[in-house]
C-alpha positions as CSV (number, residue, x, y, z in Angstrom):
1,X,107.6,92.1,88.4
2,X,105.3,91.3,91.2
3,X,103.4,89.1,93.7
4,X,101.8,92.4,93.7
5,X,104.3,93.2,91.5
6,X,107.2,91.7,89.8
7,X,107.1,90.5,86.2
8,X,105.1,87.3,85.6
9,X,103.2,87.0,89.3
10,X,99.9,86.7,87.8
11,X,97.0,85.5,89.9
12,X,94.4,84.0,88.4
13,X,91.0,85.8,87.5
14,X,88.0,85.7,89.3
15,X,84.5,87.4,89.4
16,X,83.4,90.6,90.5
17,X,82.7,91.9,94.1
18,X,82.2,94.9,96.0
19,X,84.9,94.3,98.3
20,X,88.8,93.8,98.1
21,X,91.8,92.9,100.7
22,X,94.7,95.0,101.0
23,X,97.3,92.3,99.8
24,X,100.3,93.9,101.2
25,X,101.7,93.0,104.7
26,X,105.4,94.4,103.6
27,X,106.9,96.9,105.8
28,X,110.4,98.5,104.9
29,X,112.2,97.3,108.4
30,X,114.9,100.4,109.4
31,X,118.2,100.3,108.4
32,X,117.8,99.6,104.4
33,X,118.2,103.1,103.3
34,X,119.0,102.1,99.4
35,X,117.1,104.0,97.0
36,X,115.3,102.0,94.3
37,X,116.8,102.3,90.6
38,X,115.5,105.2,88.4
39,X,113.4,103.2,85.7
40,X,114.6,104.8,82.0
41,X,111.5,107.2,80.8
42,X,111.1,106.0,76.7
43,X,111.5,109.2,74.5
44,X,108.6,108.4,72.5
45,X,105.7,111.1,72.6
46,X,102.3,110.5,74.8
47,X,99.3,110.1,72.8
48,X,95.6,110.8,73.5
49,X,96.5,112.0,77.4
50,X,93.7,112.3,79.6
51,X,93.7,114.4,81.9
52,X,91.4,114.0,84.9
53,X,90.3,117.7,85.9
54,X,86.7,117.2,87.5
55,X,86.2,117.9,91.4
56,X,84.2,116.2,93.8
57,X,80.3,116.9,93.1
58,X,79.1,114.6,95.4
59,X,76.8,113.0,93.1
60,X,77.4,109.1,93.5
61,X,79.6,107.4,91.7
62,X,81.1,103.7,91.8
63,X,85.1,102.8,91.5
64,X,86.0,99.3,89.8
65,X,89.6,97.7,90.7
66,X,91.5,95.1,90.2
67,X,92.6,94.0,93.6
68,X,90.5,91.5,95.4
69,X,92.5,88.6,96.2
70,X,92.2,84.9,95.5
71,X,89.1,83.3,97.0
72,X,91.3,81.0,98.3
73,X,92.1,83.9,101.1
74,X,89.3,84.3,102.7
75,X,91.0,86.2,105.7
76,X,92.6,88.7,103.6
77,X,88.9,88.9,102.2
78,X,87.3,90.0,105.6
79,X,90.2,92.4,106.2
80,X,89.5,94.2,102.7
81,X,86.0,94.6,103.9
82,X,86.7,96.5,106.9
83,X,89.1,98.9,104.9
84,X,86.1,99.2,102.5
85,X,83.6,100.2,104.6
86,X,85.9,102.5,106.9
87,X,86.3,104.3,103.1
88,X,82.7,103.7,102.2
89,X,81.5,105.4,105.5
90,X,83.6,108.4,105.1
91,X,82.5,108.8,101.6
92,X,79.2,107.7,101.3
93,X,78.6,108.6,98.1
94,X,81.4,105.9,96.5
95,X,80.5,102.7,96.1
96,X,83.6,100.3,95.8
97,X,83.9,97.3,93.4
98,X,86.5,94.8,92.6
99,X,87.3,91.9,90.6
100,X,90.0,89.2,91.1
101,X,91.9,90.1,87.4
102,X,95.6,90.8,89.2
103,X,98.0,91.5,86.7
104,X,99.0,88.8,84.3
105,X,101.8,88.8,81.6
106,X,99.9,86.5,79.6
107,X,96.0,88.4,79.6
108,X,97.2,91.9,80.4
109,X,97.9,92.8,77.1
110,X,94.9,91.8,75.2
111,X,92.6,93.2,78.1
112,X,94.1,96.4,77.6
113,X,93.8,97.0,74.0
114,X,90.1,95.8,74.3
115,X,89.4,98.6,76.7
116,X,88.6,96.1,79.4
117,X,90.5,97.4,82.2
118,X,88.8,98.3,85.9
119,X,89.0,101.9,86.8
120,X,92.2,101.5,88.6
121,X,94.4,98.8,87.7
122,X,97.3,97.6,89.1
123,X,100.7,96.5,87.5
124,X,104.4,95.7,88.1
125,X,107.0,98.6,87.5
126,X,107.5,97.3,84.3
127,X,104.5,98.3,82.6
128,X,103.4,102.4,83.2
129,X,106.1,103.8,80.4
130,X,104.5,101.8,77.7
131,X,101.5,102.4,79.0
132,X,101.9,106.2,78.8
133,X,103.5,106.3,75.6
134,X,100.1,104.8,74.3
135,X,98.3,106.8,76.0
136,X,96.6,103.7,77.9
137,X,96.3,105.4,81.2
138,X,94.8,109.1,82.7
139,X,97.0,111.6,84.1
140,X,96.3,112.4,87.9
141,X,99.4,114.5,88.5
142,X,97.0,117.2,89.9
143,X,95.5,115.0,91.7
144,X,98.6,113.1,93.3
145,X,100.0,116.3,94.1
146,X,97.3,118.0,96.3
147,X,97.8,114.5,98.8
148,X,99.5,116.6,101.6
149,X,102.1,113.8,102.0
150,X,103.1,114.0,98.2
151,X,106.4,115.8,99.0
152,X,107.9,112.6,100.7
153,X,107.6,110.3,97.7
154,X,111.0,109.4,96.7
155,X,111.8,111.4,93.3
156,X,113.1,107.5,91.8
157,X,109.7,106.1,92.5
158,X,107.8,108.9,90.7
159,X,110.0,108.8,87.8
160,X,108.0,105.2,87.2
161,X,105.0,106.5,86.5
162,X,105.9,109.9,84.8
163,X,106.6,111.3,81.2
164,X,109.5,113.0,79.8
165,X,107.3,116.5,80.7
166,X,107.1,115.0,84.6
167,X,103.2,114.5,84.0
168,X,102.3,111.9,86.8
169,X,100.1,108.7,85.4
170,X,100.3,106.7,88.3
171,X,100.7,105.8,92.2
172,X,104.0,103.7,93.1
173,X,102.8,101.9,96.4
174,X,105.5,99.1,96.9
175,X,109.4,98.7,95.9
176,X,111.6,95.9,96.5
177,X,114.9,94.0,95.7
178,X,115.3,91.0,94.2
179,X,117.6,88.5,97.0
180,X,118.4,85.3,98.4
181,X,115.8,83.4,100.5
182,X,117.5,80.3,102.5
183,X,116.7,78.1,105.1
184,X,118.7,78.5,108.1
185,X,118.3,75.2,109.7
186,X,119.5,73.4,106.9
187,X,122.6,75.9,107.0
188,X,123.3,75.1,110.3
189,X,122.6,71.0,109.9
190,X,125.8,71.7,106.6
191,X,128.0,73.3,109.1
192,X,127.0,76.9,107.0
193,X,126.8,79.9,108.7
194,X,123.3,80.9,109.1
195,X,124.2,85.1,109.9
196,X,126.5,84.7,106.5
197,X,124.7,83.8,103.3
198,X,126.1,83.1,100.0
199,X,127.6,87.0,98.8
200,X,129.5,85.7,96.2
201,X,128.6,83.6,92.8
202,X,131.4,81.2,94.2
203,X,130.0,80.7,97.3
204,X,126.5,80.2,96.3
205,X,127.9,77.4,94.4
206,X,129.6,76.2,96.7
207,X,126.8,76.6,99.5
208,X,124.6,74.8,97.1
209,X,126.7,71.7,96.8
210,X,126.7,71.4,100.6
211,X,123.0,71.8,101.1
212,X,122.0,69.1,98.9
213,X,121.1,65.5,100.0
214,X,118.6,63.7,101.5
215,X,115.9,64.1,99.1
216,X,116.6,67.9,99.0
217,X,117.9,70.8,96.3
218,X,120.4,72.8,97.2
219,X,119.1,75.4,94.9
220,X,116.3,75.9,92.8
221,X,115.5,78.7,90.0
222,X,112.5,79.7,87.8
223,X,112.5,79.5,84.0
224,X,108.6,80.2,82.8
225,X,106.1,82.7,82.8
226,X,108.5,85.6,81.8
227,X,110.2,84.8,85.1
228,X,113.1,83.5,83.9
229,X,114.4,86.4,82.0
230,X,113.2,88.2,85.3
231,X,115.9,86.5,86.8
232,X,118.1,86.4,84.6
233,X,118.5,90.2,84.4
234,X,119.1,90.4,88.2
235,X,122.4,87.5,87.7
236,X,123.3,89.8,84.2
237,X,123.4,92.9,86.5
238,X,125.0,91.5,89.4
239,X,127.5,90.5,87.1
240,X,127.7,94.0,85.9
241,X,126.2,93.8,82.6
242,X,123.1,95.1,81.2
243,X,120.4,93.9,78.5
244,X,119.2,97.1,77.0
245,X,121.2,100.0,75.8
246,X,118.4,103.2,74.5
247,X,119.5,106.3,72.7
248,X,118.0,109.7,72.4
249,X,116.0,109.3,70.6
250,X,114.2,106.3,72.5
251,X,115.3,103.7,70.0
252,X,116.5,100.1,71.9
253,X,119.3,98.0,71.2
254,X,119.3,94.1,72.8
255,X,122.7,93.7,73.9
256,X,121.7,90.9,76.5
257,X,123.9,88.1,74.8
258,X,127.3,90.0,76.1
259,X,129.8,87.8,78.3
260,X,128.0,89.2,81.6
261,X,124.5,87.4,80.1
262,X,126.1,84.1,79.2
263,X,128.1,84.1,82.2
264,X,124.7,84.4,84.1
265,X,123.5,81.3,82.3
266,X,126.9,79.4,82.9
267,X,126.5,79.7,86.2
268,X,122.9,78.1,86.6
269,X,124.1,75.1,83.9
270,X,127.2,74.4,86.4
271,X,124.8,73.9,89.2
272,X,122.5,72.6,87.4
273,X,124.9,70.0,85.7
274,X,128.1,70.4,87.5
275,X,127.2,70.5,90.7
276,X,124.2,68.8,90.6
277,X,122.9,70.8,93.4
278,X,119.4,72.0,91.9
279,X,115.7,70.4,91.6
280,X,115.2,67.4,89.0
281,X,111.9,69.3,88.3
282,X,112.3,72.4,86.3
283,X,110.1,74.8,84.4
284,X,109.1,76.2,87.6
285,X,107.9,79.8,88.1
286,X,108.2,81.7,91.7
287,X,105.3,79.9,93.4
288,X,107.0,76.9,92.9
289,X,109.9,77.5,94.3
290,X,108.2,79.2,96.7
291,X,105.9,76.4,97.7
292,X,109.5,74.1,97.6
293,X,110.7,76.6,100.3
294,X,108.3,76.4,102.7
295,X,108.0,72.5,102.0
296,X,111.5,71.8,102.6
297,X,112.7,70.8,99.4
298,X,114.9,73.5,98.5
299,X,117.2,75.3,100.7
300,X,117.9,78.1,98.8
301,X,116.0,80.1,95.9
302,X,115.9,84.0,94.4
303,X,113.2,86.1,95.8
304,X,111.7,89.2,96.6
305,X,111.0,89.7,100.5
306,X,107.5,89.7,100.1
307,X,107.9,86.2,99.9
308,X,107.8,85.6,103.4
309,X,104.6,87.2,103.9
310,X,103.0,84.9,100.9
311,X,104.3,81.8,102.8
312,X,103.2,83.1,106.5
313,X,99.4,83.2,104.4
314,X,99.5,79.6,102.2
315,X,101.1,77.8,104.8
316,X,100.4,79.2,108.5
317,X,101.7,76.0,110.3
318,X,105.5,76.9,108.7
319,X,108.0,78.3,111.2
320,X,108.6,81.7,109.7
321,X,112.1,81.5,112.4
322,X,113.4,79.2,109.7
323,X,114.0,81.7,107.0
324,X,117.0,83.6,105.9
325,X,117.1,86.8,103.4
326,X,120.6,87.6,102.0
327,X,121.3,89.5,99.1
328,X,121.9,88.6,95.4
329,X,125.1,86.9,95.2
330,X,127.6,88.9,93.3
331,X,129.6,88.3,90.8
332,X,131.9,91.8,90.2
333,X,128.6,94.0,89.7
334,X,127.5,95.4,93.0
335,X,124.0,95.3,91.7
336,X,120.4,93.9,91.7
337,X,117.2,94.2,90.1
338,X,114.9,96.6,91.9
339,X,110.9,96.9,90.9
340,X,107.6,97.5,92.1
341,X,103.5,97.8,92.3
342,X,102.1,100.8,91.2
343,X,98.4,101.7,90.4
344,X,97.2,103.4,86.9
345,X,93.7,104.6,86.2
346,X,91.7,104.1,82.9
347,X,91.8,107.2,80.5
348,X,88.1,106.0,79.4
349,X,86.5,106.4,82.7
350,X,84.4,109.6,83.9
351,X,86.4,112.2,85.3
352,X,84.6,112.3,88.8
353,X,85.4,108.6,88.8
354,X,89.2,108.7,88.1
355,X,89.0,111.4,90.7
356,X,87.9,108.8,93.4
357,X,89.6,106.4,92.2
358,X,92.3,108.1,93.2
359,X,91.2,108.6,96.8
360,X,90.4,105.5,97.2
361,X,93.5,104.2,96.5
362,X,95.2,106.5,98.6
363,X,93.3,105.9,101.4
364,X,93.7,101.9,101.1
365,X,97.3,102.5,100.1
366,X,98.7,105.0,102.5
367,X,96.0,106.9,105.2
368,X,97.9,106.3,108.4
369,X,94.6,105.6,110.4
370,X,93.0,102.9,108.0
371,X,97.2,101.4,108.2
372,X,97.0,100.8,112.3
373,X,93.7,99.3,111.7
374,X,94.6,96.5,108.9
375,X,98.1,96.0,110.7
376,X,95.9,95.4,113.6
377,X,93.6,92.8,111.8
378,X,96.1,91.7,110.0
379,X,98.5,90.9,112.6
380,X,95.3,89.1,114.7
381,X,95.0,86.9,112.0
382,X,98.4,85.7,112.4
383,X,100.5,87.7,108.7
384,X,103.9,88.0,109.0
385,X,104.3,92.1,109.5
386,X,107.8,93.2,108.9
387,X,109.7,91.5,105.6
388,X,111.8,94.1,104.3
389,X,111.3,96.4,101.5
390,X,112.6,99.0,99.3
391,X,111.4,102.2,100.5
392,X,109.4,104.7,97.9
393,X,109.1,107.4,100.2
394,X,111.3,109.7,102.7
395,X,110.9,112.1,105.6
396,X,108.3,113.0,107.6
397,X,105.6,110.3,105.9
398,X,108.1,107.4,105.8
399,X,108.8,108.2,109.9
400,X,105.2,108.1,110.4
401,X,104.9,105.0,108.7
402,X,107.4,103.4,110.2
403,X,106.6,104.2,113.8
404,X,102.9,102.3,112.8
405,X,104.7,99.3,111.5
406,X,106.7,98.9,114.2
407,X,103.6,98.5,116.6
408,X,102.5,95.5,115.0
409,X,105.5,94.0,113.4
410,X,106.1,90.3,114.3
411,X,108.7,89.0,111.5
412,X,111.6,87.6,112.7
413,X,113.8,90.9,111.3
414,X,117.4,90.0,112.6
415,X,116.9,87.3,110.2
416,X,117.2,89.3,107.4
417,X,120.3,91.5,108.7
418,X,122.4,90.1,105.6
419,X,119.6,91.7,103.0
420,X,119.1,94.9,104.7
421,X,122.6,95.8,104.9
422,X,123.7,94.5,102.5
423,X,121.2,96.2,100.2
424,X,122.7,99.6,101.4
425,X,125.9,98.6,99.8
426,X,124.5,97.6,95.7
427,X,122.8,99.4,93.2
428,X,119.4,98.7,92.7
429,X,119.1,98.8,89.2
430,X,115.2,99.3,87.8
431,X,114.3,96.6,84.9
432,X,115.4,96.8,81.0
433,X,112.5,100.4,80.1
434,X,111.2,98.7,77.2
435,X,109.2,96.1,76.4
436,X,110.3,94.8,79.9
437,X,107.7,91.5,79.2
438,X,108.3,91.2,75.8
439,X,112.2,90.5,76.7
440,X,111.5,88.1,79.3
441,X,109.1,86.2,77.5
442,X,112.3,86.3,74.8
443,X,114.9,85.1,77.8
444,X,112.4,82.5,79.5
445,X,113.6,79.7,76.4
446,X,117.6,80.5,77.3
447,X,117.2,79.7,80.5
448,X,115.2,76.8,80.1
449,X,117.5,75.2,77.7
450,X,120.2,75.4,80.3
451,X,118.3,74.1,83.0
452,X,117.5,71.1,81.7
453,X,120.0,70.3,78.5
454,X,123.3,69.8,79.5
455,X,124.5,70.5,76.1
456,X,123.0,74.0,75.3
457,X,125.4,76.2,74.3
458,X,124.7,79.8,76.7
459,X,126.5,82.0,74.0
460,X,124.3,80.5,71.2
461,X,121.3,80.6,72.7
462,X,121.3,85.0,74.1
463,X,122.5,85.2,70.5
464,X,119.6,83.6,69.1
465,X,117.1,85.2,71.3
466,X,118.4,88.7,71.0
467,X,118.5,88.8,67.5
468,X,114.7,87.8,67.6
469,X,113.7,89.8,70.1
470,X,115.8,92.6,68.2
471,X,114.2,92.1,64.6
472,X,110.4,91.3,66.0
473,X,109.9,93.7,69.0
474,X,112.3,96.5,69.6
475,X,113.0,96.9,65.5
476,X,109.2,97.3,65.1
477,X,108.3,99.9,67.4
């Protein structure tokens, strides 16, 4: 899913503009060398691909997006607009515009069977294979290939946004891990370890017990906006299960409610229950327990790194020093959940335009010159640059990336030591291929139940929701 990109991190809508931010201040800090997951490709046939073919006439032409941020960021805002016109001036005749409809679990789906899509849109990894398969998005592997730094994208990433032919339908931009954020002054005011985080189910537990008191949750998790079964998946995989098994042939069979799933949703009742070491309030979703983070009220919570970059932006007077990353606590499967942003293009648009669109992205994305510049601005206007990430690209391009992060990077990146090698040592494991939403929508109510009635029965509730998601989504398709 996302901020960018993970399942259910929606923003909310907003009007059209001719401008955008760049919303990512992530850079991959050195020494995580995992791979992200291969993402299974559905066997079910493309239809109606369009394939973008025109070239550049020079004629003008305007590209529509979906990335400008909240209005609520004006910085971010003013930042956009000087990556805009630096495009803009280069290529004078393309006229960016952009509206504030970020990806949404909830809107997404209705917006693109009406055809209402911007020319480039962007959403979470798990969204491009069912978009291809319905022919929902154009194919730009010609154009993708002719970048000159198209060699150094990692083979996994690419696998995202391809067909079972290797026909490219999109641009992975941003990979990442799913962890543990803690605060490490509360570790050290429990007698806990700050350099060791929880590794272990066990000792997040017990970890958890310790850190509550004093009007504060050990622990807090989300349970709404598909984000619980988000979550959920990364627990069943760390405890070495899975939630999807696909044959040949592409068909799907839930298998979610198996003793890693139910062990996964024991463990949040104990604490919940048990332990009494999470929040009173539930039904949150991951700005809430972000917002509890950087408000103190939680001293631990699941997260992707970009995270710390979201609460450097909402809430500028928190010390950033404060903050921990571990990794997923474990629980006999040496795994996480890996995922991702990447950016499609609207089969209905003019050729010429999917053509820009392209470079446009591109250039916001990845041209090494317009990168020093918004690092610059961004890091004058106080972003946190340097929160680690899951890399989607090797060799030569990733070096020269790296060496223009590491100019301006300003996060506090011993801090995260635990994640990034720790990282090295799981498999990231890419989310359930399909109906990734659908089946976290079908989760979110399990791990509800748990969270807030002591008497819910784990086993009874996966069974419940499998079957139903077995018999009215994956049995139907």
């Amino acid at each position: 899913m996302g901020d960018e990109t993970a399942a259910g991190r929606g923003e909310t809508d907003g009007e059209t503009r001719a401008r955008r931010v760049d919303r990512r201040t992530l850079i991959r800090v050195g020494g995580m060398a995992a791979t992200v997951g291969t993402v299974g490709r559905v066997a079910r046939p493309s239809t109606g691909r369009a394939v973008a073919q025109a070239t550049p006439s020079g004629e003008p032409v305007t590209v529509t997006d979906n990335g400008l941020p909240p209005e609520n960021q004006p910085e971010q805002v003013e930042v956009y607009e000087q990556i805009v016109e630096r495009y803009e001036s280069a290529n004078p005749n393309v006229t960016v515009e952009s509206t504030a409809n970020a990806w949404d679990p909830q809107t997404f789906p209705a917006r693109l069977a009406a055809g209402e899509l911007e020319d480039a849109f962007n959403v979470p990894y798990t969204e491009p294979q069912g978009i291809i398969a319905r022919g929902q998005a154009a194919d730009i592997t010609e154009y993708l290939q002719a970048w000159p730094s198209f060699p150094s994208y990692n083979p996994n990433a690419l696998q995202v946004v391809s067909d079972a032919e290797g026909r490219i339908y999109g641009i992975p931009i941003f990979g990442y891990a799913l962890g543990l954020m803690y605060n490490r002054t509360f570790f050290e005011e429990a007698g806990l370890d700050p350099d060791s985080p929880p590794a272990t189910w066990d000792d997040l537990r017990s970890a958890a017990k310790a850190l509550t008191g004093d009007g504060r949750a050990g622990f807090a998790e989300t349970s709404t906006d598909n984000q619980g079964g988000w979550h959920f998946t990364a627990w069943t995989y760390s405890a070495g299960g899975t939630l999807e098994e696909v044959d040949a042939e592409g068909g799907a069979t839930a298998v979610f409610n198996s003793e890693e799933g139910v062990a996964a949703l024991q463990l949040l009742k104990g604490m919940r229950f048990e332990d009494e070491a999470m929040t009173d309030r539930q039904l949150l979703n991951q700005d809430d327990t972000r917002e509890m983070m950087a408000t103190g009220q939680i001293a631990m919570c699941v997260q992707a790194p970009d995270s710390l970059p979201w609460i450097a932006d909402r809430y500028p007077d928190v010390d950033m020093e404060q903050f921990g990353f571990g990794i997923l606590p474990q629980n006999g499967g040496n795994a996480t959940l890996a995922g991702g942003s990447v950016w499609m293009f609207n089969p209905n648009s003019e050729p010429e335009v999917i053509q820009a669109a392209v470079d446009w992205i591109l250039f916001k994305e990845f041209d090494l010159e317009n990168l020093d510049a918004r690092l610059a601005a961004d890091q004058e206007r106080g972003a946190l640059i340097g929160a680690p990430e899951s890399p989607i690209f090797t060799g030569e391009y990733l070096e020269q990336r790296q060496e223009v992060f590491a100019r301006y990077a300003n996060a506090p990146t011993e801090n995260y030591r635990a994640f990034i090698e720790g990282s090295a040592t799981l498999e990231l494991r890419g989310e359930p291929p399909v109906e990734t939403q659908q089946l976290y929508a079908a989760i979110d109510p399990a791990v509800q139940a748990v969270l807030t009635d002591e008497g819910a029965d784990p086993q009874e509730l996966l069974d419940e929701a499998a079957e139903q998601f077995q018999s009215q989504v994956l049995d139907r398709l």
